[in-house]
N, C-alpha and C positions, 0 to 999 in steps of 0.2 A: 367804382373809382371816384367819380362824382363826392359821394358820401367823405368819402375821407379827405378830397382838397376843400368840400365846405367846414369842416371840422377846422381848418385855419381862419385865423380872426381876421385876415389881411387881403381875403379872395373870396369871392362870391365864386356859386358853379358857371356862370355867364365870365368870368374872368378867367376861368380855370378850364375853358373849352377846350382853349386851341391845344394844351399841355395834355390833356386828357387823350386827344385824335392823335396827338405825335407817340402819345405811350402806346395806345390799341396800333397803330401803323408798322411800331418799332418791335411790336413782341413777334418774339418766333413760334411761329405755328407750329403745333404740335406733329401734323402729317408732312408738312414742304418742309421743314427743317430750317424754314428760311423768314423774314418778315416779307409783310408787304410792300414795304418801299424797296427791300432788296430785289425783287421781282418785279418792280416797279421801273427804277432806275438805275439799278447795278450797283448802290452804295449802301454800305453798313451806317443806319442812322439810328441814333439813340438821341434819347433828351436828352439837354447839355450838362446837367450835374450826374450824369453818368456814362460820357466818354472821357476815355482815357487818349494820353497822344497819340500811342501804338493805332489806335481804332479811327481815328478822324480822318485820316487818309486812304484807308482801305479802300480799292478796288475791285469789284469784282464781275467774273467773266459774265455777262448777264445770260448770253444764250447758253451755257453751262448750268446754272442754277433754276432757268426756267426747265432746261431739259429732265433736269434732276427731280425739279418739284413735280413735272408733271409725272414721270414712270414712279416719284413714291405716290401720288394721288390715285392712281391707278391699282397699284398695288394694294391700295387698302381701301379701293372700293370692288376689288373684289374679295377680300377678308371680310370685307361686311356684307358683300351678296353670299358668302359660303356662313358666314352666321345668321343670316335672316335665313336663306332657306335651311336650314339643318331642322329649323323647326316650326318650318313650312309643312302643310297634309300634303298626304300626296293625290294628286288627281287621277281621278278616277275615269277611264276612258271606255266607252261602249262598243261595241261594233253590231252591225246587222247580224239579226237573228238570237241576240242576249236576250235573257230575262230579266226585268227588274220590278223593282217597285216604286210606287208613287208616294213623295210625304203629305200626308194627310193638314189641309189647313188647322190652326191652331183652333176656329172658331167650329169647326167639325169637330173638332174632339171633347171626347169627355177622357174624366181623371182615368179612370180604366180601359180605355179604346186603344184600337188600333191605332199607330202612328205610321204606318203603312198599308198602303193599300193595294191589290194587282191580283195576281202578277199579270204584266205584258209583257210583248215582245217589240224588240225593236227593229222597226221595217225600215227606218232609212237614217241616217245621219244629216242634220240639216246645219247651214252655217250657226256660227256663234252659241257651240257648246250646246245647241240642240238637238231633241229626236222625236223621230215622227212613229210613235206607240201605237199598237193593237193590243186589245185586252183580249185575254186569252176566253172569256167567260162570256164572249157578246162579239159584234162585231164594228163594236166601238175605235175608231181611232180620237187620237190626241198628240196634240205637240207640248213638249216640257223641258224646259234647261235642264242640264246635266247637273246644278245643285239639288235639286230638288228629285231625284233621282237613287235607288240604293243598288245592288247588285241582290238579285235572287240568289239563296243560298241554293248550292246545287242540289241538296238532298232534298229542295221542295219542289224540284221540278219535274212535274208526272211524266209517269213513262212514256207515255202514247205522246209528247210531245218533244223529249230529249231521244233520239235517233242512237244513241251509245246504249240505251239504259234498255232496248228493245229486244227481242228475243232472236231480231237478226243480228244482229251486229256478233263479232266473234271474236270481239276483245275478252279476258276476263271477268267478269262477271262480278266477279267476289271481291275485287280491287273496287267496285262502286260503291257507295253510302246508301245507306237503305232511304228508302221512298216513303216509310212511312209517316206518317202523318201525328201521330198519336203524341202527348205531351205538348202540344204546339198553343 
């Protein structure tokens, strides 16, 4: 706005302030339907080379228009909390006794390495998205945020450690994913 009242030969933008604040006051917000001064002090205010008679007198209810601006402001901050998370990840949640895997630092790897490491198990849930790990391979514990975290696929988790996949259990048998290892 600025730019275009300096484009007049007769106003500097330090002359052209207070006209500039009355127009950004006077315009209707896209969300409140309404300006600022209306919600301000209950009257339709425009710059003066753009009221009309009808308009110069108008009155309006104030606690009606704030009530109106706030349920539209609402309104469309939850239209943009249902577009931000739509393509939101979704999180990922552990519980005692999963299997997972560790991601491997950047500075541990080579181009062809593993980007996971494990598997463990997790023995306890700790505050702030953390858990307290046993490796299944040693009887190493460790604690690690749940970013850094992956989910064991079930069909790598040996027999003699998954309780369903055992020769007691008397679920179906043939409904499991083979155990094998090979291709991996």
């Amino acid at each position: 706005m600025l730019t275009v009242v300096e484009t007049s030969p007769n106003k500097s933008w330090q002359d052209a302030l207070d006209d500039v604040q009355l127009s950004i006051n006077s315009t209707i917000h896209r969300v409140t339907k309404a300006s600022l001064l209306e919600l301000l002090i209950g009257r339709v205010a425009r710059p003066l080379n753009l009221v009309t008679v009808d308009e110069h007198e108008i009155e309006i209810d104030v606690e009606e228009i704030r009530e109106q601006a706030d349920r539209l402001i609402k309104t469309n901050a939850c239209c943009d909390k249902a577009r931000f998370d739509k393509n939101k990840a979704k999180v990922i949640s552990f519980s005692v006794g999963d299997y997972v895997l560790i991601e491997n630092h950047e500075r541990n790897q080579t181009k062809l390495g593993a980007k996971y490491r494990g598997p463990f198990e997790v023995i306890e849930i700790l505050d702030g998205d953390r858990y307290h790990l046993k490796s299944l391979s040693c009887n190493r514990t460790c604690k690690y945020a749940r970013d850094r975290l992956r989910p064991l696929p079930h069909s790598y988790v040996p027999i003699e450690l998954d309780p369903c996949l055992s020769d007691d259990c008397d679920d179906n048998d043939d409904a499991r994913p083979s155990t094998s290892h090979e291709g991996v």
